[in-house]
C-alpha positions as a LaTeX table, in Angstrom:
\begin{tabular}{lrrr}
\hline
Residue & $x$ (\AA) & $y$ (\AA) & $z$ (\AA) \\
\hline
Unk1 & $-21.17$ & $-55.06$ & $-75.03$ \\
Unk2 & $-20.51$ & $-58.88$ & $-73.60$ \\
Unk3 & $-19.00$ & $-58.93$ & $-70.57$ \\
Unk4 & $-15.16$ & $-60.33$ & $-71.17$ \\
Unk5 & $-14.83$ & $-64.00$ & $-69.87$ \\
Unk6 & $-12.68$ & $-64.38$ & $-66.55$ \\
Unk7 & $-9.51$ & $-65.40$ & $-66.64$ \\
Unk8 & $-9.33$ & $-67.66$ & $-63.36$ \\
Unk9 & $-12.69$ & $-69.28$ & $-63.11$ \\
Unk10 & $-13.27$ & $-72.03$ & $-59.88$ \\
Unk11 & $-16.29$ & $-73.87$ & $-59.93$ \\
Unk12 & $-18.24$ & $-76.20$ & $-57.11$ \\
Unk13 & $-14.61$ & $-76.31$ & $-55.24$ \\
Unk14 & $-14.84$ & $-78.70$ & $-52.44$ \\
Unk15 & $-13.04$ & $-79.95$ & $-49.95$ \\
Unk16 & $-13.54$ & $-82.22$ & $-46.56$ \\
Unk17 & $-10.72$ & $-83.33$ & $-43.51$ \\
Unk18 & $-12.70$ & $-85.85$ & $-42.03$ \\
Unk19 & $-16.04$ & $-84.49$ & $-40.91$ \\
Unk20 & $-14.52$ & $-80.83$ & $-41.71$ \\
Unk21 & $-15.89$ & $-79.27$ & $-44.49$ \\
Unk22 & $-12.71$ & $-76.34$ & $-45.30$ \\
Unk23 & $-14.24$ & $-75.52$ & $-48.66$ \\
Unk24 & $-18.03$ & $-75.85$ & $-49.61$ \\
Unk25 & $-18.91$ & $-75.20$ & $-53.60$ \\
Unk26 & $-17.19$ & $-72.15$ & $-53.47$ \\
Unk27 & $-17.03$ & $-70.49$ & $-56.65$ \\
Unk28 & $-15.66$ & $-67.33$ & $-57.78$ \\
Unk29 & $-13.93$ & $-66.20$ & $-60.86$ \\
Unk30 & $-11.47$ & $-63.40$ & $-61.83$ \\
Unk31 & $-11.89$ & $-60.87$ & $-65.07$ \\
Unk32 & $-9.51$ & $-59.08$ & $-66.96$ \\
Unk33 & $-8.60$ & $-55.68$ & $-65.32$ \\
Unk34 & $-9.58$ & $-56.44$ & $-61.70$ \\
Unk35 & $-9.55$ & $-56.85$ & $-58.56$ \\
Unk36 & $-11.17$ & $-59.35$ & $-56.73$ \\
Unk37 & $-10.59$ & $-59.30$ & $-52.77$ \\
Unk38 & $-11.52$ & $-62.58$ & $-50.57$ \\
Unk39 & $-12.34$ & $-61.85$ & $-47.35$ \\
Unk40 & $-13.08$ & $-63.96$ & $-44.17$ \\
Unk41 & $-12.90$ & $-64.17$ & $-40.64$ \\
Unk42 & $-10.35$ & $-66.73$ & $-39.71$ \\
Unk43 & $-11.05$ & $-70.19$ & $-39.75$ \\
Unk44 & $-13.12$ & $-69.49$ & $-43.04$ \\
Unk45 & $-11.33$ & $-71.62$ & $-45.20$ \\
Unk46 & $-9.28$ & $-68.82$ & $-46.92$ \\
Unk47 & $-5.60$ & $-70.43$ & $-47.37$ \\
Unk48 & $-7.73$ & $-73.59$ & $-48.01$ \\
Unk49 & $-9.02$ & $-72.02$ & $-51.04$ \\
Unk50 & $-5.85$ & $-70.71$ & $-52.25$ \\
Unk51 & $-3.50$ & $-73.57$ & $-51.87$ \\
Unk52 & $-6.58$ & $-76.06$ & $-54.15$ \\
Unk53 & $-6.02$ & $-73.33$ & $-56.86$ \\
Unk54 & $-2.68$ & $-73.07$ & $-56.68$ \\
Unk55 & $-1.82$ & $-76.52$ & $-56.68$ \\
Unk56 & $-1.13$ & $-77.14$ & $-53.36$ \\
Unk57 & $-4.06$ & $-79.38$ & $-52.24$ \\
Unk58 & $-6.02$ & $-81.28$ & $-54.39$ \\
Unk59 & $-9.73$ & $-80.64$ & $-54.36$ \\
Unk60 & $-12.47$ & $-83.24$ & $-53.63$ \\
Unk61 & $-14.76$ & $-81.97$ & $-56.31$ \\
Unk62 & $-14.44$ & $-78.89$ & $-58.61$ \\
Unk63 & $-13.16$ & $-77.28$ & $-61.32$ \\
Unk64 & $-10.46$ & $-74.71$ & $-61.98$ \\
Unk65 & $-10.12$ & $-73.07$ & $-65.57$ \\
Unk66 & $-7.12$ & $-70.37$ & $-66.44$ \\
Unk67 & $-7.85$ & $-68.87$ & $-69.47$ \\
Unk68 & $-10.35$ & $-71.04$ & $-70.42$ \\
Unk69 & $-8.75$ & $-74.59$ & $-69.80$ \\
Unk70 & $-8.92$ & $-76.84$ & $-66.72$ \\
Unk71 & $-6.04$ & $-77.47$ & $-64.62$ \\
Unk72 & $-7.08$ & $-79.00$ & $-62.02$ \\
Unk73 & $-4.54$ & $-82.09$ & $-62.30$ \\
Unk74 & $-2.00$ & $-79.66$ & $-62.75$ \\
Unk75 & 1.29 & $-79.43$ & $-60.84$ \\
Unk76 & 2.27 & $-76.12$ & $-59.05$ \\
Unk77 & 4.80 & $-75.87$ & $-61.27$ \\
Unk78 & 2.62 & $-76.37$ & $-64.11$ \\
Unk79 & 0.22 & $-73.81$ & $-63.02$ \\
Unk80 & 2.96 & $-71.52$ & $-63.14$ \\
Unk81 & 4.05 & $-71.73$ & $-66.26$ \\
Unk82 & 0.82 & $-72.05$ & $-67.21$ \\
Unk83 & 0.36 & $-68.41$ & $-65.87$ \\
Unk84 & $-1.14$ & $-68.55$ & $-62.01$ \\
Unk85 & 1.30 & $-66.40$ & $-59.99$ \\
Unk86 & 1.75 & $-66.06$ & $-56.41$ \\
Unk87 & 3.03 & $-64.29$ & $-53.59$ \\
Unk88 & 2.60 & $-65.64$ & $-49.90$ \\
Unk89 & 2.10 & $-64.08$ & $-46.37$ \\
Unk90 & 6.00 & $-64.48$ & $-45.84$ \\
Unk91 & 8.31 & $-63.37$ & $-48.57$ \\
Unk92 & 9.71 & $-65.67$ & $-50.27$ \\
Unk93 & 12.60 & $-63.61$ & $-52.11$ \\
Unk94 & 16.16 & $-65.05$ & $-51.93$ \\
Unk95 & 17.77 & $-63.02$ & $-49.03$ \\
Unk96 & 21.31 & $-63.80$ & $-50.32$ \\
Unk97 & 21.30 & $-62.56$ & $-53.63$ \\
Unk98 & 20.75 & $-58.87$ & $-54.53$ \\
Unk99 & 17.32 & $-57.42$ & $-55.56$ \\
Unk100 & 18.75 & $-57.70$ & $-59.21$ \\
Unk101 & 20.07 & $-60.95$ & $-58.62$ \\
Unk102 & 16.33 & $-61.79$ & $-57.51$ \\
Unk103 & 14.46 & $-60.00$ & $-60.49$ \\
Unk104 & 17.12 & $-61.72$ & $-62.83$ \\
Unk105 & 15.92 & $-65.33$ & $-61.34$ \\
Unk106 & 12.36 & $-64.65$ & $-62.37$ \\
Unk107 & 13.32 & $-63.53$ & $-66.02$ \\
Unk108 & 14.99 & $-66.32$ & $-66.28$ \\
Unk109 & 12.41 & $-69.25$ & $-65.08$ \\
Unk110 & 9.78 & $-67.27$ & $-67.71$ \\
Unk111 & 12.57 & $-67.46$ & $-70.67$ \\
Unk112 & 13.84 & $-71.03$ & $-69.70$ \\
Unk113 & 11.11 & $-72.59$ & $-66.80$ \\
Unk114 & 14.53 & $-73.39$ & $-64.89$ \\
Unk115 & 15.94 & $-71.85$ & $-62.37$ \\
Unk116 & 19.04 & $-73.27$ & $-62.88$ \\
Unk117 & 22.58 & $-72.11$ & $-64.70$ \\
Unk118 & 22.42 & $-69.07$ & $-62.35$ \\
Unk119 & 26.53 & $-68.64$ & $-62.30$ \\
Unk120 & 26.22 & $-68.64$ & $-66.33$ \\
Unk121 & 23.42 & $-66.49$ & $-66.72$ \\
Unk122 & 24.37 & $-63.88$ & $-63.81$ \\
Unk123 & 25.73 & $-61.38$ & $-66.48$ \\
Unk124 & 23.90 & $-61.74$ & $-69.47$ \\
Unk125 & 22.05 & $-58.80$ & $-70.34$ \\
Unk126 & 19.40 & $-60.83$ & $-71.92$ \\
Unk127 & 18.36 & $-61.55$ & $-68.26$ \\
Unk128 & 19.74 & $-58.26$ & $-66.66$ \\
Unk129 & 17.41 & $-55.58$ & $-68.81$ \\
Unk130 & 14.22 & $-57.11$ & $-67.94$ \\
Unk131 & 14.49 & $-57.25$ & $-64.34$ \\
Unk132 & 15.91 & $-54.16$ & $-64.39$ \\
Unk133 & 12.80 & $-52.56$ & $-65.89$ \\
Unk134 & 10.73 & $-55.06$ & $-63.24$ \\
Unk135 & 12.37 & $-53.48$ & $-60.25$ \\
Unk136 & 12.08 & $-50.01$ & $-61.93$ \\
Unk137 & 8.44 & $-50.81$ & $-62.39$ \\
Unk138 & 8.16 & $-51.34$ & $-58.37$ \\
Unk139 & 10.41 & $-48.34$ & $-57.70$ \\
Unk140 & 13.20 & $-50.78$ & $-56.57$ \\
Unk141 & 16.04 & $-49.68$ & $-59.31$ \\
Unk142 & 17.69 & $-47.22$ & $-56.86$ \\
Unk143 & 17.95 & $-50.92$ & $-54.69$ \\
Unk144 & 19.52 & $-53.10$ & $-57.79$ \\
Unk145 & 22.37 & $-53.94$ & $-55.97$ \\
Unk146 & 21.47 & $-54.07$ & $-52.24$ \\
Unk147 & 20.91 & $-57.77$ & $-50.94$ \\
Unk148 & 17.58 & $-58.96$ & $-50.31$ \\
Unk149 & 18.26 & $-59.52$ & $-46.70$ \\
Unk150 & 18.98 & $-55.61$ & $-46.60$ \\
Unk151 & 15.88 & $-54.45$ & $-47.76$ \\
Unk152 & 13.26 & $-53.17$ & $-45.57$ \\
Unk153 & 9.92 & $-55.84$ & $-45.40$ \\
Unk154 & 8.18 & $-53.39$ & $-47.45$ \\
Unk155 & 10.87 & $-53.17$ & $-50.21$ \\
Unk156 & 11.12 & $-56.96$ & $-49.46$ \\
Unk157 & 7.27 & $-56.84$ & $-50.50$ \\
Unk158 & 7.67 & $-54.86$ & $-53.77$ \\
Unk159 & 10.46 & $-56.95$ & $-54.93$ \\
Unk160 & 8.41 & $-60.21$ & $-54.54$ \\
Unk161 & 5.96 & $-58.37$ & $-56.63$ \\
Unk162 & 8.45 & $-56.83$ & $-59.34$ \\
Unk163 & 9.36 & $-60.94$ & $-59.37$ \\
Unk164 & 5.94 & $-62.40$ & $-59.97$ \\
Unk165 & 5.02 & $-59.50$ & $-62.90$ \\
Unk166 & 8.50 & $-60.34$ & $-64.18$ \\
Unk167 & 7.29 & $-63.64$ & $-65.01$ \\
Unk168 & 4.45 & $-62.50$ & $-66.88$ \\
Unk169 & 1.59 & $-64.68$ & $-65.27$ \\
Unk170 & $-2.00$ & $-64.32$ & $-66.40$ \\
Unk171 & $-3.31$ & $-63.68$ & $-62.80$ \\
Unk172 & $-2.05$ & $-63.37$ & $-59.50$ \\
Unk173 & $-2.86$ & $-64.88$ & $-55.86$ \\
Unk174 & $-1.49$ & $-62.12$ & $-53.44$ \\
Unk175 & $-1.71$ & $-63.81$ & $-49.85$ \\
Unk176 & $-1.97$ & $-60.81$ & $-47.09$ \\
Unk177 & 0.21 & $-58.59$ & $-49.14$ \\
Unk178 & 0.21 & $-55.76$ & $-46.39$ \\
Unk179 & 1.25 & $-58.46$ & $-43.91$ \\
Unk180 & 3.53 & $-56.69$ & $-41.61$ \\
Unk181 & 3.73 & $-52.99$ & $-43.32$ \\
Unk182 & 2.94 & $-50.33$ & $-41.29$ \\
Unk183 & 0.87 & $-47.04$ & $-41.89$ \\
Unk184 & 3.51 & $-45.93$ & $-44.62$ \\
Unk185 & 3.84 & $-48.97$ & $-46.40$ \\
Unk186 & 0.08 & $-50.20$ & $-47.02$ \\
Unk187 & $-0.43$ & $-46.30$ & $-49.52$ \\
Unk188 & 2.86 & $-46.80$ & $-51.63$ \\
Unk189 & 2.24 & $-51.07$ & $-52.16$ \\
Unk190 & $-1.29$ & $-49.78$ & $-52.83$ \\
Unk191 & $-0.60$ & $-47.67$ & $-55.55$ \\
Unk192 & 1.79 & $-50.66$ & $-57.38$ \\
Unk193 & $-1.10$ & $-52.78$ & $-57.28$ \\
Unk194 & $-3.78$ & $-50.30$ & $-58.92$ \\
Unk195 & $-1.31$ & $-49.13$ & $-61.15$ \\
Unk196 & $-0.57$ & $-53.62$ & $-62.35$ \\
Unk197 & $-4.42$ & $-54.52$ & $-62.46$ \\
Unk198 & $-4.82$ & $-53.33$ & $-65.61$ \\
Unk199 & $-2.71$ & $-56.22$ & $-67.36$ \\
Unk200 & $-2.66$ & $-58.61$ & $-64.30$ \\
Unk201 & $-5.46$ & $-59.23$ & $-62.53$ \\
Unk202 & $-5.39$ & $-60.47$ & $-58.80$ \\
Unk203 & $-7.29$ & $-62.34$ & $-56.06$ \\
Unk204 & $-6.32$ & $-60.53$ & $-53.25$ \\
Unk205 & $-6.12$ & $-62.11$ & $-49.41$ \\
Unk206 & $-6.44$ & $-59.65$ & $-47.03$ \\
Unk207 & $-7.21$ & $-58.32$ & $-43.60$ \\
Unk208 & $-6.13$ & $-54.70$ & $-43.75$ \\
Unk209 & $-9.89$ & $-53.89$ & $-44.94$ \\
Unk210 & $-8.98$ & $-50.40$ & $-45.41$ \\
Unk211 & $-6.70$ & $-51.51$ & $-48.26$ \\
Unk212 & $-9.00$ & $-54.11$ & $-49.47$ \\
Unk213 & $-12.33$ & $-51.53$ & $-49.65$ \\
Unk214 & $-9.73$ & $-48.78$ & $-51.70$ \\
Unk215 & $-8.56$ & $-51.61$ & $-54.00$ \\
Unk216 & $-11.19$ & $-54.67$ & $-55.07$ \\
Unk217 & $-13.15$ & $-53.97$ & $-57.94$ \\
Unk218 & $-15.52$ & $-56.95$ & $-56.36$ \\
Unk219 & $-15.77$ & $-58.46$ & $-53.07$ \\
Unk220 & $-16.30$ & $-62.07$ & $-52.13$ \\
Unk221 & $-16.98$ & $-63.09$ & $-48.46$ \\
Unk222 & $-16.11$ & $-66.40$ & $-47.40$ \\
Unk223 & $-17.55$ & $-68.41$ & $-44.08$ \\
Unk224 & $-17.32$ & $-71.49$ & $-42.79$ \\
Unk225 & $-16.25$ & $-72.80$ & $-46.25$ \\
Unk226 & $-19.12$ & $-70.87$ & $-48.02$ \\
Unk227 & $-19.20$ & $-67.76$ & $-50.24$ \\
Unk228 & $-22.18$ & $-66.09$ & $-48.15$ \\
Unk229 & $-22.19$ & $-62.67$ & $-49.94$ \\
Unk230 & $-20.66$ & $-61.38$ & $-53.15$ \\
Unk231 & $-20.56$ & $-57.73$ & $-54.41$ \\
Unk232 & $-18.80$ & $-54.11$ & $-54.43$ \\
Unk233 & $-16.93$ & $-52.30$ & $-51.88$ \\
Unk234 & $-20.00$ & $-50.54$ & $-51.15$ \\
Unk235 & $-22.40$ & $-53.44$ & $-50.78$ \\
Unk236 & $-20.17$ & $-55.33$ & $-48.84$ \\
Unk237 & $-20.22$ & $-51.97$ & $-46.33$ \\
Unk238 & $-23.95$ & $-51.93$ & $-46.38$ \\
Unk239 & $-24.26$ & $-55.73$ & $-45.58$ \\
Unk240 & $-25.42$ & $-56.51$ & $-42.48$ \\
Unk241 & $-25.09$ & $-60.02$ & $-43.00$ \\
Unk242 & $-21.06$ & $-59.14$ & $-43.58$ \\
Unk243 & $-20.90$ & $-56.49$ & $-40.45$ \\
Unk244 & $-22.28$ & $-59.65$ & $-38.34$ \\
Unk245 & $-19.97$ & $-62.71$ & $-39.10$ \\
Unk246 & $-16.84$ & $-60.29$ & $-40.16$ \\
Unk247 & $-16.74$ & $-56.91$ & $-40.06$ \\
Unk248 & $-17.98$ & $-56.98$ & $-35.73$ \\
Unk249 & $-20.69$ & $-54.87$ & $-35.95$ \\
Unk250 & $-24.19$ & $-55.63$ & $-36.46$ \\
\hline
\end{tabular}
């Protein structure tokens, strides 16, 4: 059976500041029904990475495909609605509106690409079913009505999630998701992002290695610009070459 062709694909991805080389040929790709974690001590050109496919920083040399078709020249923007989603190492929800209020932005930026026409669109149930069933999704319905700024960072977490699956994009970039959860938070976010793989898949960023060996289907390792080892949870444990420049044990 062929194997089914990867969704995100980056290719020779380079880039320099000055004598600095941040990101060396890296390539990686992600399939259908993953995960695929990115690792690195810091300094390894991580958020480097991340911000050339998302739009942020333009690469040197390279090639990014979603689904198939380059978008390298791409705006953020474009990328989004093109389908790359995103979540960053702070949240980025709207701490004065609601959690609905929140949920009903994203429906509305997949169904329109604006986010505009918010004191028109606040009560039409067009907008108000679907993120309803998003924040249901993320166990955040009980929380509908509570403003952002009142949620807890975890529940702050899950509703930036129940956002970017609200918008439907073809694969997601989570930066550090467990950023700043504690012991109970990292199980419970875990389970919400096995249980989304399945249609979304994800390039995770994280340091909470506990979380990333329970979750990535595949594991690349990224230093000093360089992908220097590629594989499963279980080969990445066995590595030596990984223990030494990351994981602090030789």
């Amino acid at each position: 059976m062929a194997e089914a062709a990867p969704v995100l694909e980056v290719s020779g991805l380079s880039k320099r500041f000055g004598a600095l080389i941040a990101t060396d040929a890296v390539d990686l790709d992600i399939r259908p029904g993953e995960i695929h974690a990115l690792i690195g001590p810091n300094g390894a050109g991580k958020s480097t990475l991340v911000a050339q496919i998302a739009g942020q920083l333009a690469q040197d040399a390279g090639e990014i495909r979603l689904a198939g078709q380059e978008i390298s020249g791409l705006s953020v923007a474009a990328r989004a609605r093109a389908g790359l989603g995103r979540t960053f190492q702070v949240t980025s929800v709207a701490l004065e509106l609601s959690a609905l209020g929140n949920a009903m932005l994203a429906v509305q930026a997949r169904a329109s690409g604006l986010w505009g026409f918010w004191r028109r669109a606040a009560a039409d149930r067009r907008l108000i079913e679907p993120a309803m069933a998003a924040l249901a999704r993320f166990d955040l319905d009980g929380r509908a009505q509570v403003p952002a700024a009142a949620l807890s960072h975890g529940e702050r977490r899950q509703l930036e999630l129940a956002m970017a699956a609200a918008l439907a994009p073809r694969v997601l970039l989570l930066d550090e998701p467990m950023a700043g959860l504690g012991a109970g938070g990292v199980g419970p976010l875990s389970d919400i992002l096995e249980g989304l793989k399945a249609e979304t898949p994800m390039l995770l960023i994280e340091h909470d290695m506990d979380a990333v060996f329970r979750l990535a289907d595949r594991i690349s390792v990224l230093a000093e610009g360089r992908i220097v080892f590629a594989g499963s949870a279980a080969e990445v444990q066995a590595s030596a070459l990984v223990r030494e420049i990351y994981l602090g044990t030789a």
